[in-house]
N, C-alpha and C positions, 0 to 999 in steps of 0.2 A: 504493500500500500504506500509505503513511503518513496519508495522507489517509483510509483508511479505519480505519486503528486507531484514528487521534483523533477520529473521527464513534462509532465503539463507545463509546471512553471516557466522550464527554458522554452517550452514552442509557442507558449502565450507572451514571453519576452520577444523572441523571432519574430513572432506575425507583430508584433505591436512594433517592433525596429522597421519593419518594412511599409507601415504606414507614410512615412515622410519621405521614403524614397518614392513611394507613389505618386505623393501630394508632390514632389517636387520634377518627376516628369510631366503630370500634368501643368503644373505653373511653364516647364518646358516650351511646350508645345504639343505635347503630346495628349490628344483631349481624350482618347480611351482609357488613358490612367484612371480619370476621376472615378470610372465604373469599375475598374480593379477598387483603388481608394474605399469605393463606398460596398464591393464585396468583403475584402478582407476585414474592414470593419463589423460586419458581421461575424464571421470568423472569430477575429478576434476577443470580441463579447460573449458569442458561447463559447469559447475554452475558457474565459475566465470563469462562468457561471460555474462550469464544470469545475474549476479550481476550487472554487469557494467553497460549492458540496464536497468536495474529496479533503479539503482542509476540517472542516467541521467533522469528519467521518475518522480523520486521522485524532485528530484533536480527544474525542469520543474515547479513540485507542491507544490514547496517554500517547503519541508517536509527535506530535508537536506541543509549541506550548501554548499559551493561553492568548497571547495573541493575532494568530496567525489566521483563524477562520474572518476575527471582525475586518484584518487588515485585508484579507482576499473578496469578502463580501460588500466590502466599502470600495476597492475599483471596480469591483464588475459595476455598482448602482453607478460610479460617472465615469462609466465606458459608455453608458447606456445612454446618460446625459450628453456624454462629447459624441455620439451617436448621433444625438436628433439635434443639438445645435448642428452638428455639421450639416445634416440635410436641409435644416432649416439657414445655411446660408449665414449664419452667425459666424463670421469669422475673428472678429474683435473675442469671441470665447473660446471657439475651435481651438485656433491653433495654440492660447496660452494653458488651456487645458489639458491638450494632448503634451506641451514640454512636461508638463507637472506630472498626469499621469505616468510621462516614459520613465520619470525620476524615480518616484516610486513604486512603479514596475519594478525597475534596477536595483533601489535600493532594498527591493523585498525581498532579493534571491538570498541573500545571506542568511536571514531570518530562516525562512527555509528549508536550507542547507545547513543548518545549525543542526550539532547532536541533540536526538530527540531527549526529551525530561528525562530525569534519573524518576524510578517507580519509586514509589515510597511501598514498602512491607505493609499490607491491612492489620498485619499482629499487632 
């Protein structure tokens, strides 16, 4: 299980890295990006949702610690938000929300990748 939530985590970092290289062939000239852009954007929000369940599942199984379900279920809610500004053309929030999300995207992996809690003995 844990092995699989931290293989999610790096493919939900990758798809979300590849965001701005999209946004930025469409700035390009390349106007088929924007519909890549606004696929992987999808993409990207269900493997977080998917994160988030498998953090809570692990969390359940003492395998992380106590923060990591609210930090994975708090990006998926504004991936969802930087989702529908984006379609709705808001770029004055788009794009400063997506530097913010990739931040803590990035800085989430450690968290993570952290050895899971020591058990405590129920004796």
């Amino acid at each position: 299980m844990l092995i699989a939530l931290r293989v999610t985590a790096i493919v939900h970092a990758l798809a979300f890295a590849l965001q701005p290289i999209l946004a930025g062939l469409f700035l390009s000239g390349r106007d088929e990006a924007v519909g890549s852009h606004g696929d992987n954007a999808a993409i990207v929000s269900t493997i977080a949702l998917v994160l988030a369940v498998m953090a809570v599942i692990a969390r359940r199984r003492r395998l992380v610690g106590p923060r990591v379900p609210p930090l994975t279920a708090t990006v998926f809610v504004l991936e969802i938000v930087q989702l529908t500004v984006g379609m709705d053309h808001r770029m004055w929030l788009h794009i400063p929300l997506g530097v913010g999300l990739f931040a803590v995207v990035i800085a989430s992996l450690p968290l993570l990748f952290a050895a899971p809690p020591v058990q405590e003995d129920p004796a």
